[in-house]
C-alpha positions as CSV (number, residue, x, y, z in Angstrom):
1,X,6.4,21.2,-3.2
2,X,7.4,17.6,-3.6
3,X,6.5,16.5,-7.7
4,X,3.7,13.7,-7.4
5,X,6.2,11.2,-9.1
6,X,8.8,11.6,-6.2
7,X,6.9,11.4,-3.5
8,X,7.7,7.6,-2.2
9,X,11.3,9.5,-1.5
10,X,9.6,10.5,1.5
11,X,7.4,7.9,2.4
12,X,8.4,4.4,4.5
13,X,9.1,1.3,2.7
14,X,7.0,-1.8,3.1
15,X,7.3,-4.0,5.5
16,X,9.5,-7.3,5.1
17,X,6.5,-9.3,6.3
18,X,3.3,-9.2,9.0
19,X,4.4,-8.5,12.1
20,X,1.9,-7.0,14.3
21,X,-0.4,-8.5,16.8
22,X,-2.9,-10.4,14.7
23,X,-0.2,-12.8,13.0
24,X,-1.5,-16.2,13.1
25,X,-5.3,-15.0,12.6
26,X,-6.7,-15.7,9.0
27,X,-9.4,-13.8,7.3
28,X,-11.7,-14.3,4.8
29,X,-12.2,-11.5,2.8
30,X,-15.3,-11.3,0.4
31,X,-15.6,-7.6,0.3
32,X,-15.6,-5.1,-2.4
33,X,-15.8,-1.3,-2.8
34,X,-14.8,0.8,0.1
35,X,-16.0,0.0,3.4
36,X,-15.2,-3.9,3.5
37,X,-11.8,-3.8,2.2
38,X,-11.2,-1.1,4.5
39,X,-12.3,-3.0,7.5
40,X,-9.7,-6.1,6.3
41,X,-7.2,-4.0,5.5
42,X,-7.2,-2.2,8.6
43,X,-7.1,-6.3,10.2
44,X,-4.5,-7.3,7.2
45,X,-1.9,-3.9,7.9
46,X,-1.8,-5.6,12.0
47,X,-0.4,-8.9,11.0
48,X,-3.6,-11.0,10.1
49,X,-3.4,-13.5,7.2
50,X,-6.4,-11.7,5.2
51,X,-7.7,-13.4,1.5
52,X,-9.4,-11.5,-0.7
53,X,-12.1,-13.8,-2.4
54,X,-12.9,-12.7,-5.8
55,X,-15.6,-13.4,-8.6
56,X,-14.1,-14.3,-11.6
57,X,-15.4,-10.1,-12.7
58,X,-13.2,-9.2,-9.8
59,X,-14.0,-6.8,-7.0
60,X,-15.8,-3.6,-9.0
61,X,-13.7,-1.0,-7.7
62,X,-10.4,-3.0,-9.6
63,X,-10.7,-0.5,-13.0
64,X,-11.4,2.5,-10.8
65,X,-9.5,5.5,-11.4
66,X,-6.7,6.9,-10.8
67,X,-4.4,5.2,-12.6
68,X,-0.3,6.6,-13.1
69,X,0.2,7.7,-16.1
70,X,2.7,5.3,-17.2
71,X,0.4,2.3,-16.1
72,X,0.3,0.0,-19.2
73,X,-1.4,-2.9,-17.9
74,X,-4.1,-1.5,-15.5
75,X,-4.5,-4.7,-13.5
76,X,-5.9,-2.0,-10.5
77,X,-6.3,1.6,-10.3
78,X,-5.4,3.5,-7.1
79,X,-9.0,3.2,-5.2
80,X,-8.5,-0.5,-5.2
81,X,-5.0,-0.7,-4.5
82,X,-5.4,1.8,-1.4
83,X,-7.3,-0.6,0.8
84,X,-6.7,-4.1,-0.5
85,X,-2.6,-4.0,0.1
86,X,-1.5,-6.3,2.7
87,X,-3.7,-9.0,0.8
88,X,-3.9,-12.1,-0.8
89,X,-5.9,-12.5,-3.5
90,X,-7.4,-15.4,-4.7
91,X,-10.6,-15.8,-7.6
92,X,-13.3,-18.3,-6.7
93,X,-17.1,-18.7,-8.7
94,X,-19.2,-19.1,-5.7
95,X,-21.8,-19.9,-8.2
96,X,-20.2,-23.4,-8.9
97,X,-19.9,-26.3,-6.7
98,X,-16.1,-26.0,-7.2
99,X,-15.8,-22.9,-6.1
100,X,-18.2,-23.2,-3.0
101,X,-16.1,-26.4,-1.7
102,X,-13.2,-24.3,-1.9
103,X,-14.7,-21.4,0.0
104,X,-16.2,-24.4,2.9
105,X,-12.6,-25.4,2.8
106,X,-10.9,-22.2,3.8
107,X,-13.6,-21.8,6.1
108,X,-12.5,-24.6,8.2
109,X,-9.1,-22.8,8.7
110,X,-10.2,-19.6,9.2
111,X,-11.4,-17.3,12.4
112,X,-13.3,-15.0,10.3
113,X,-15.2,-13.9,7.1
114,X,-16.2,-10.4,6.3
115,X,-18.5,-9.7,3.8
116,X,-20.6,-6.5,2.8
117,X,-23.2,-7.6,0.4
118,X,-26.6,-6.4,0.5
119,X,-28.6,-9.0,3.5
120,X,-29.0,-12.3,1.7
121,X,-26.8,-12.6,-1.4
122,X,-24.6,-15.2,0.4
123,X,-27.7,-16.9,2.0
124,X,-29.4,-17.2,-1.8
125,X,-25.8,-19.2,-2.9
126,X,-25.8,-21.3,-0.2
127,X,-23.0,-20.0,1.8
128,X,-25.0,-18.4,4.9
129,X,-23.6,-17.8,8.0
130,X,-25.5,-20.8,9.3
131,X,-23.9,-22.9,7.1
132,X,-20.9,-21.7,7.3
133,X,-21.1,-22.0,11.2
134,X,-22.3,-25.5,11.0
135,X,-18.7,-26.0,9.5
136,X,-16.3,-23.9,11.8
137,X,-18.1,-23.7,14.9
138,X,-15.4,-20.7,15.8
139,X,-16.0,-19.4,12.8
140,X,-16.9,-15.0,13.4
141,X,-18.7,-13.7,10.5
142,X,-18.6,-9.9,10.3
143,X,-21.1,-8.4,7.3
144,X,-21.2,-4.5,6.9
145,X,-24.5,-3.6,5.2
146,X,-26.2,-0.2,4.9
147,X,-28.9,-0.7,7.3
148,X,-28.2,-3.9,9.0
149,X,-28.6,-7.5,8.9
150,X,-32.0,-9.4,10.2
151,X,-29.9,-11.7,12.7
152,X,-29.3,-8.9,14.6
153,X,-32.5,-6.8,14.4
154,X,-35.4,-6.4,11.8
155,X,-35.3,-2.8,9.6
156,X,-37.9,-2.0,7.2
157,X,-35.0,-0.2,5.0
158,X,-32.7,-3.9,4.8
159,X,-33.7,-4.1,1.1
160,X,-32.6,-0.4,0.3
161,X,-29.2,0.2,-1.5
162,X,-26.5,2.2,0.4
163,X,-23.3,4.4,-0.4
164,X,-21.6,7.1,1.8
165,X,-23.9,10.1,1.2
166,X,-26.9,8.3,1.6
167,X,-25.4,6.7,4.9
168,X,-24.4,10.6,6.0
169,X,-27.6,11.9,5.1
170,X,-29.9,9.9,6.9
171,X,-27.2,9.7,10.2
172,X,-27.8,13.7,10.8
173,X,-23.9,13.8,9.4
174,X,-25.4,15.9,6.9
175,X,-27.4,18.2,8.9
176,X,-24.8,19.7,10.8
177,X,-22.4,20.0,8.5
178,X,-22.0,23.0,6.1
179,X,-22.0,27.3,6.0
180,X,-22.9,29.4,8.5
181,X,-25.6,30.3,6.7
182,X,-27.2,26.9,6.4
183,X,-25.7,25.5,3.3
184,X,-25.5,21.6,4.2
185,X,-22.4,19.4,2.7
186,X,-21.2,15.7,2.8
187,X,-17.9,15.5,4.9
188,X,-15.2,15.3,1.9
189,X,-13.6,11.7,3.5
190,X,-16.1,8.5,3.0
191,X,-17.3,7.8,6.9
192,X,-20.2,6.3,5.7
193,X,-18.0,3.5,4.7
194,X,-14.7,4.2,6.5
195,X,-16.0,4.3,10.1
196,X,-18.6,1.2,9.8
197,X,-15.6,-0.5,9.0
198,X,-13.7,1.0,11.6
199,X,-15.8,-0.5,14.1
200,X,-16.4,-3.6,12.0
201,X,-12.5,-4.2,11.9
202,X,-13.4,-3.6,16.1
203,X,-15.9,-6.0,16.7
204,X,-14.3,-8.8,14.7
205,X,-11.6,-9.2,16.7
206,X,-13.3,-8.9,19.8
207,X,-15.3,-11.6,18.3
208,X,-12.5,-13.5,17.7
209,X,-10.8,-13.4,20.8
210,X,-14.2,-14.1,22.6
211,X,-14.3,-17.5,20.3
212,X,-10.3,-18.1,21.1
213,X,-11.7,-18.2,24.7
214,X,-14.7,-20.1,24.4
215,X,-14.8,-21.9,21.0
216,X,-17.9,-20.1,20.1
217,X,-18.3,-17.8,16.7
218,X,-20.8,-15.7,16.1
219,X,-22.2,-13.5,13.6
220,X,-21.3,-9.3,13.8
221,X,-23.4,-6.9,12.5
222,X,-22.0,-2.9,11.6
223,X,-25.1,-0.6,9.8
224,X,-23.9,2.1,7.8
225,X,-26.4,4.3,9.1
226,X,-25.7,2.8,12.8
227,X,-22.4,3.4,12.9
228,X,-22.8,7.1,11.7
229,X,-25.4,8.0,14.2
230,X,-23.1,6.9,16.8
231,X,-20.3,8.9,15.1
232,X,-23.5,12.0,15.3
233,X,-23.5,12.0,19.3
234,X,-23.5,15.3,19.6
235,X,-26.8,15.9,17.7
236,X,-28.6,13.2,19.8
237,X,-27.7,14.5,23.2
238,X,-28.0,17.8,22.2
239,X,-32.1,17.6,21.3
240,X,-32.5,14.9,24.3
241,X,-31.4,17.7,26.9
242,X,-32.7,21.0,25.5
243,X,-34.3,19.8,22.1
244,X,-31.4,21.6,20.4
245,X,-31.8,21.0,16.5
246,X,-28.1,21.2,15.2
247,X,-27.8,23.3,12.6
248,X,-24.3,24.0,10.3
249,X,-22.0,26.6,11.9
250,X,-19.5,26.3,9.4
251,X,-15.7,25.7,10.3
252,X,-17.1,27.3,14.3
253,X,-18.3,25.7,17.3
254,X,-21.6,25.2,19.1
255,X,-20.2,25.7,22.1
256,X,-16.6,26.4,22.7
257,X,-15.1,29.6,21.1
258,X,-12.4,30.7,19.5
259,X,-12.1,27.3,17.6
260,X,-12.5,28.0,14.3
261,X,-10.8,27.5,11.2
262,X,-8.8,31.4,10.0
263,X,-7.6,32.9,7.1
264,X,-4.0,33.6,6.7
265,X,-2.3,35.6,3.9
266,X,-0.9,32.5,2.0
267,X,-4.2,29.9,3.5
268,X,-6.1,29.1,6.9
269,X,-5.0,27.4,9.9
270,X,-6.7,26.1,12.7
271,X,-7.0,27.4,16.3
272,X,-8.7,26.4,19.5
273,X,-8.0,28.3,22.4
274,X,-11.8,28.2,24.4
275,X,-10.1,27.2,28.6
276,X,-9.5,29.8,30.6
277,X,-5.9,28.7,30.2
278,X,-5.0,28.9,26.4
279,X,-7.5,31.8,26.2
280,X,-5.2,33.4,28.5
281,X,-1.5,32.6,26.9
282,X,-3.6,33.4,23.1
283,X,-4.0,36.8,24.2
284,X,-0.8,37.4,25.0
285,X,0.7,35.7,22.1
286,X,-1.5,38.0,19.7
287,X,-0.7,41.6,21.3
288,X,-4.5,41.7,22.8
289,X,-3.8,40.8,26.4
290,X,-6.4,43.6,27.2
291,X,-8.8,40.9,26.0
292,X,-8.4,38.5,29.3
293,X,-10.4,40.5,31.6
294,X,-12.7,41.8,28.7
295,X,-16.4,41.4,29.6
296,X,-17.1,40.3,25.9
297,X,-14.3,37.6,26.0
298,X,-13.3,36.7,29.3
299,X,-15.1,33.6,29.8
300,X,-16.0,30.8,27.1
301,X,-19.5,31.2,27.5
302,X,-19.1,35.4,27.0
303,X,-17.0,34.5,23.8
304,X,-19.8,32.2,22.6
305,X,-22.2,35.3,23.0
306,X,-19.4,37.7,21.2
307,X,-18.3,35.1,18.8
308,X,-18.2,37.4,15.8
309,X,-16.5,40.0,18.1
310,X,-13.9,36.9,18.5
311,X,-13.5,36.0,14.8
312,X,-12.4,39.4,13.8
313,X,-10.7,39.7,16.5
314,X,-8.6,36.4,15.3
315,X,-8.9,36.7,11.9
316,X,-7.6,40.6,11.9
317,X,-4.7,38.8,13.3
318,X,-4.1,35.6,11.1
319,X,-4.6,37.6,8.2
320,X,-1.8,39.8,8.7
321,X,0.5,36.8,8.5
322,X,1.6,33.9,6.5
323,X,0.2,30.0,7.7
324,X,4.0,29.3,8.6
325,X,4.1,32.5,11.0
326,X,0.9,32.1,12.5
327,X,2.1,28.5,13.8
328,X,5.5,29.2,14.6
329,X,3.9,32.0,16.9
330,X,1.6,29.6,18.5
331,X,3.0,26.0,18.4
332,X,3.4,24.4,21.4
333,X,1.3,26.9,24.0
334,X,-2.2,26.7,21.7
335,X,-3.7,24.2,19.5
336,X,-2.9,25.0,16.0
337,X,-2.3,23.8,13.1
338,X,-2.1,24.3,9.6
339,X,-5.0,23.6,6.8
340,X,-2.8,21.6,4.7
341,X,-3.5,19.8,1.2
342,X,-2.4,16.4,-0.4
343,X,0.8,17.8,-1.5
344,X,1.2,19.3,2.2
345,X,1.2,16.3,3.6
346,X,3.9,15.4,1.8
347,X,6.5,17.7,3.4
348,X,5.1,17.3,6.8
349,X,8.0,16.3,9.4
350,X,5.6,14.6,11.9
351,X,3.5,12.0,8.9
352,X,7.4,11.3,8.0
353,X,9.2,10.9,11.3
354,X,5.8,8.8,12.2
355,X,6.2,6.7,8.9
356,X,2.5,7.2,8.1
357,X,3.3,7.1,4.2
358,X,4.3,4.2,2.9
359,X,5.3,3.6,-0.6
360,X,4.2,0.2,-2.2
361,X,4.7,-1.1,-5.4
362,X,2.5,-1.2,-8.3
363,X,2.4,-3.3,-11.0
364,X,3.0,-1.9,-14.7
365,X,4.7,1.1,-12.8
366,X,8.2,1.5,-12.1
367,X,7.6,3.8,-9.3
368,X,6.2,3.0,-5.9
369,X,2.8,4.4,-5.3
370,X,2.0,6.2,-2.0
371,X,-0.7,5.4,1.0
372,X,-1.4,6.2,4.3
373,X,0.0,3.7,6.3
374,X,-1.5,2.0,9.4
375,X,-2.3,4.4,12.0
376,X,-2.2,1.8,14.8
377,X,1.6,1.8,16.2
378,X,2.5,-1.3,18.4
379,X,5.7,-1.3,20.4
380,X,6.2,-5.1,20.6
381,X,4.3,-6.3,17.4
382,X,4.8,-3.8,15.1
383,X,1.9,-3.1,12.5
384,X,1.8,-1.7,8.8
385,X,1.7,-2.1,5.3
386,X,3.8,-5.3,3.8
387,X,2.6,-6.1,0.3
388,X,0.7,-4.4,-2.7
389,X,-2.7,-5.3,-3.7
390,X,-3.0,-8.7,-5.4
391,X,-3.9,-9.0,-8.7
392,X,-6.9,-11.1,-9.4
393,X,-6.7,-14.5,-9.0
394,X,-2.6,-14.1,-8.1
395,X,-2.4,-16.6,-5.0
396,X,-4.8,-19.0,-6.0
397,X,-2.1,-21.7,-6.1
398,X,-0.2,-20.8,-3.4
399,X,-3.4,-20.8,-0.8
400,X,-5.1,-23.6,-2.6
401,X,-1.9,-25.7,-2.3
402,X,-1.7,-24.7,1.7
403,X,-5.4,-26.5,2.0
404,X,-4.3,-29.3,0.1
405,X,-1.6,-29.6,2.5
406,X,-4.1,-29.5,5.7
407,X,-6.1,-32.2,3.8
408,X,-4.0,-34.7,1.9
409,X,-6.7,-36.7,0.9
């Protein structure tokens, strides 16, 4: 196992600079917390110029844990610095006329603003999208909100609140997720905030390039609980043809069997075998080739009726053997593939040879700290992290200076 304090030994370096295919587009960036700065991130790691505007409190999640141990000045913990790198950062008090002229002022260079305040906290200071239109006709202005914005259609939950788990539990995420025996959980990664902004990161530059085209902005609109319905399709269809209420079958299939998560003697892994075609090779691989023309298994829908049967059948066998056996055994003729942890991840040939970790600096640390890196490859523009999280208020004289240079009057 690689120690946590070595582990940028393994990871990619930063970029020198953006490079990938949204250089030249520049983003206003008035997020906080998770989903928005993910969403700009996501646009920042492909090139775009992306500023993080900041109250002079800062963005809340800035004094979020975890911090490195030998962090002795704490100007961002690792929550922040995980999805504002890429960034410049600039501090601006939208509640003073100085500050709003500013803000108007970037606006006329920019192609768009992202924001994901609850619906209205920009119109109350003046700085609606309206307004901001009336300024930069091109201008796209992307808000992420837990249920929506009234531009876009009227819902009588706009005033509520919203984090993750309330976003998963309402979406049917929830419902369907959990034990075999009914026992409901929250998926363990944040898609109520990472996938709005997924598709928010989506729909801006479509947005853009429709207003690159046309000269006309407009105003895009991602609902938590939208966004995680869509990512529920299952559940919807399901009911609509056979008013199938999803329930949790734990680390199993509805539909398709084996594909399942198993028990090894050292962990679990993952397998999916449920064509005719991997079913068939499975067998063979496992010593049970007596199972292909098996009544009880030789067909996916005969496996779904003997899935038990199947488990021990599969489990009987993964148990026997360590994680690293199982796979070596299967690799490469059936889908498998180890459950692996943080530390896992580490030693993994494929997240290095891919350069998905990427070790950035961070300041009051000597070491590099290390992230997931972009997972959007481009052969001609290529994308990723190039520069740490700002510190609040670091570029204000660098990007003021650049508008005083547009305006010299």
């Amino acid at each position: 196992m690689i120690d946590h304090t070595r582990g940028h030994e393994v990871a990619v370096p930063l970029r020198d600079g953006p490079s990938g295919p949204l250089v030249g587009v520049r983003i206003l960036d008035l997020t906080q917390a998770l989903a928005g700065p993910f969403c700009t991130m996501l646009l920042a790691d492909m090139g775009a110029d992306v500023i993080k505007v900041e109250s002079p409190d800062g963005d809340m999640s800035r004094q979020m844990p975890p911090f490195a141990e030998e962090d002795d000045e704490h100007a961002f913990g690792g929550y922040f610095a995980s999805v504002n790198r890429s960034k410049r950062g600039i501090m601006l008090d939208l509640k003073t006329p100085e500050g709003k002229d500013a803000l108007l002022r970037l606006v006329e260079t920019s192609d768009a603003l992202v924001e994901n305040f609850r619906a209205g906290v920009l119109d109350s200071l003046g700085l609606s999208y309206e307004i901001l239109h009336e300024r930069n006709p091109r201008l796209v202005y992307g808000a992420i909100r837990g249920f929506g914005d009234p531009r876009t259609g009227e819902s009588p939950y706009v005033d509520w609140p919203a984090y993750d788990v309330v976003a998963q539990a309402m979406s049917g995420v929830v419902s369907f997720t959990g034990s075999p025996d009914g026992e409901t959980f929250r998926v363990g990664p944040s898609v109520g905030d990472l996938y709005p902004a997924t598709l928010t990161a989506l729909g801006v530059v479509s947005a853009v390039l429709h207003a690159r085209a046309t000269g006309q902005g407009q105003f895009v609109d991602v609902a938590m609980y939208d966004a995680l319905t869509a990512l529920s399709e299952a559940i919807v269809y399901r009911y609509s043809y056979g008013g199938m209420v999803t329930r949790p079958t734990g680390n199993s299939h509805p539909q398709l069997a084996p594909f399942d998560m198993y028990p090894t003697s050292d962990g679990g892994c993952a397998i999916a075998a449920p064509s005719a075609k991997h079913w068939d090779i499975l067998c063979g691989l496992i010593g049970r080739p007596d199972l292909v023309a098996d009544e009880r298994t030789k067909t996916n829908g005969a496996r779904m009726k003997n899935a038990g049967f199947v488990r021990q059948v599969m489990s009987d066998w993964t148990s026997a053997r360590t994680t690293k056996e199982v796979v070596a055994t299967l690799a490469g003729q059936v889908p498998v593939g180890p459950v692996n942890d943080a530390a896992a991840l580490y030693e993994d040939p494929h997240l290095q040879a891919r350069g998905m970790l990427v070790a950035v600096d961070h300041p009051g640390v000597d070491r590099p700290m290390v992230f997931p890196n972009s997972p959007i490859h481009c052969t001609e523009t290529p994308t990723g992290a190039w520069r740490r999280a700002p510190k609040l208020g670091e570029h204000n004289d660098e990007v003021l200076a650049e508008l005083d240079e547009k305006d010299p009057t």
